[in-house]
MIDO-971274 format. One line per field, with one value per residue (C-alpha): x, y, z. Coordinates in steps of 0.001 Angstrom, whole numbers, plus 500000, padded with zeros to 6 digits. Layout:
MIDO-971274
X	c(X;...)
Y	c(Y;...)
Z	c(Z;...)
This chain:
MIDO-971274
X	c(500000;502592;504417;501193;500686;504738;503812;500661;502225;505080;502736;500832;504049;504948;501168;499908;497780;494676;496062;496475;492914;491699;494319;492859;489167;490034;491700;489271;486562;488817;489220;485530;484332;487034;486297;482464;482705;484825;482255;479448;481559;482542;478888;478143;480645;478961;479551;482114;480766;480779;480088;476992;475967;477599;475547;476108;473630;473982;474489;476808;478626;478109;480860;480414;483880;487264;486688;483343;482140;479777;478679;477576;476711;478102;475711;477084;474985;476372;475719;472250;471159;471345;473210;477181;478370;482039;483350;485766;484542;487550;487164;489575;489798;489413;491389;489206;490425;493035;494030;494431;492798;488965;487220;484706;483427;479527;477355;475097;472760;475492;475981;479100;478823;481101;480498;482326;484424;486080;486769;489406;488732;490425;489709;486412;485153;484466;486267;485789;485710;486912;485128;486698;484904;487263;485795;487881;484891;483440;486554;486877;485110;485550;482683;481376;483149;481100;481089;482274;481563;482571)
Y	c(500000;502661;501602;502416;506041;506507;506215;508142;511342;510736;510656;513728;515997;515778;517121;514156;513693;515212;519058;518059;517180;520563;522736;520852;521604;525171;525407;523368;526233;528895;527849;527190;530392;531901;530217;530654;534815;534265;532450;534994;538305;535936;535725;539734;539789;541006;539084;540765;542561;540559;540731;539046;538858;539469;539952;540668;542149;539865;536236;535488;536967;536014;537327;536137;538246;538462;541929;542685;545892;545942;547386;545696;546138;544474;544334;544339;543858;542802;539562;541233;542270;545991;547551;547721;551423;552115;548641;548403;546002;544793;543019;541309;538275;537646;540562;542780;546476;545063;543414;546451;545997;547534;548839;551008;551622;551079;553710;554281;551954;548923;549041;549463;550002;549401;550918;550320;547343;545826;542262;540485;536650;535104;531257;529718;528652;529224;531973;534173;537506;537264;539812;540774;542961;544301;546564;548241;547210;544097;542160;540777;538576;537040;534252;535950;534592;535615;533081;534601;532291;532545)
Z	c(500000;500544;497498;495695;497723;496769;493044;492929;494598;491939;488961;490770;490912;487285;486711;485289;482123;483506;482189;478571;477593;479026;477388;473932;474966;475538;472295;470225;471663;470556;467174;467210;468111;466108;462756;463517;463515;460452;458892;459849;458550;455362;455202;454523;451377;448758;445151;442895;439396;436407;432613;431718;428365;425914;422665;418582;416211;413785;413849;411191;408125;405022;402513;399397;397787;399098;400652;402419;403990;406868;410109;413546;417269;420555;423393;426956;430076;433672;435929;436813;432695;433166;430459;431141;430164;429926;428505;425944;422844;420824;417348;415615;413079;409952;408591;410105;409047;407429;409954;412412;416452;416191;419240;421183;424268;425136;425414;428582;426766;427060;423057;421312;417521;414759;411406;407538;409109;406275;405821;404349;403943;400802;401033;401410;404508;408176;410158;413259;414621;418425;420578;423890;426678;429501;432258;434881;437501;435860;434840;431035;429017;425516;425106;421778;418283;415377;412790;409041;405830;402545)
């Protein structure tokens, strides 16, 4: 018996084991709590601005020469469908301009317009005008390829 009470007031002095699952329930409550107001002020973030739609008056060109003149409009609206003003529409493709970089920026209507773009498309076939839409406060977008066949 007092070889027993010798080893229990050993164990006792070094502190035991008893201390290390509290100090891990006190920290697992911590982190829970902690993570949990995280979580809540996550919560009120409000979802970035985005282009929506992107949109083109026509739905293909049809050239039916080597060189083809026409005119077209890019419509722009954001995640929620009102009309985007301020975006810059590029065009290029199909030696658009003669190959040059065509833009414009859309009106407060969310329409950019492009008049007397020439084409240049010399073989037959399907090819595309790439249209990309980059807003300073909606980010960039370049979904819309308009088909060109000759």
């Amino acid at each position: 018996m007092a070889y027993a009470k010798k080893k229990l007031r050993k164990l006792n002095r070094k502190g035991g084991i008893e201390g290390l699952p509290m100090e891990l329930m006190i920290i697992v409550v911590v982190a829970t709590v902690g993570t949990g107001i995280l979580v809540g002020w996550m919560g009120n973030i409000d979802e970035p601005d985005s282009i929506g739609d992107v949109t083109c008056s026509v739905n293909q060109i049809a050239m039916n020469k080597d060189t083809y003149n026409t005119s077209l409009s890019i419509t722009v609206t954001d995640q929620s469908g009102d009309a985007l003003k301020g975006a810059t529409v590029v065009l290029s493709g199909c030696g658009l301009s003669s190959g040059k970089t065509t833009y414009a920026i859309t009106n407060e209507n969310g329409v950019a317009s492009f008049s007397s773009l020439t084409l240049t498309k010399t073989s037959h076939g399907v090819g595309y005008i790439d249209v990309q839409v980059s807003s300073p406060t909606h980010g960039e977008d370049s979904s819309l390829r308009i088909p060109v066949v000759r």
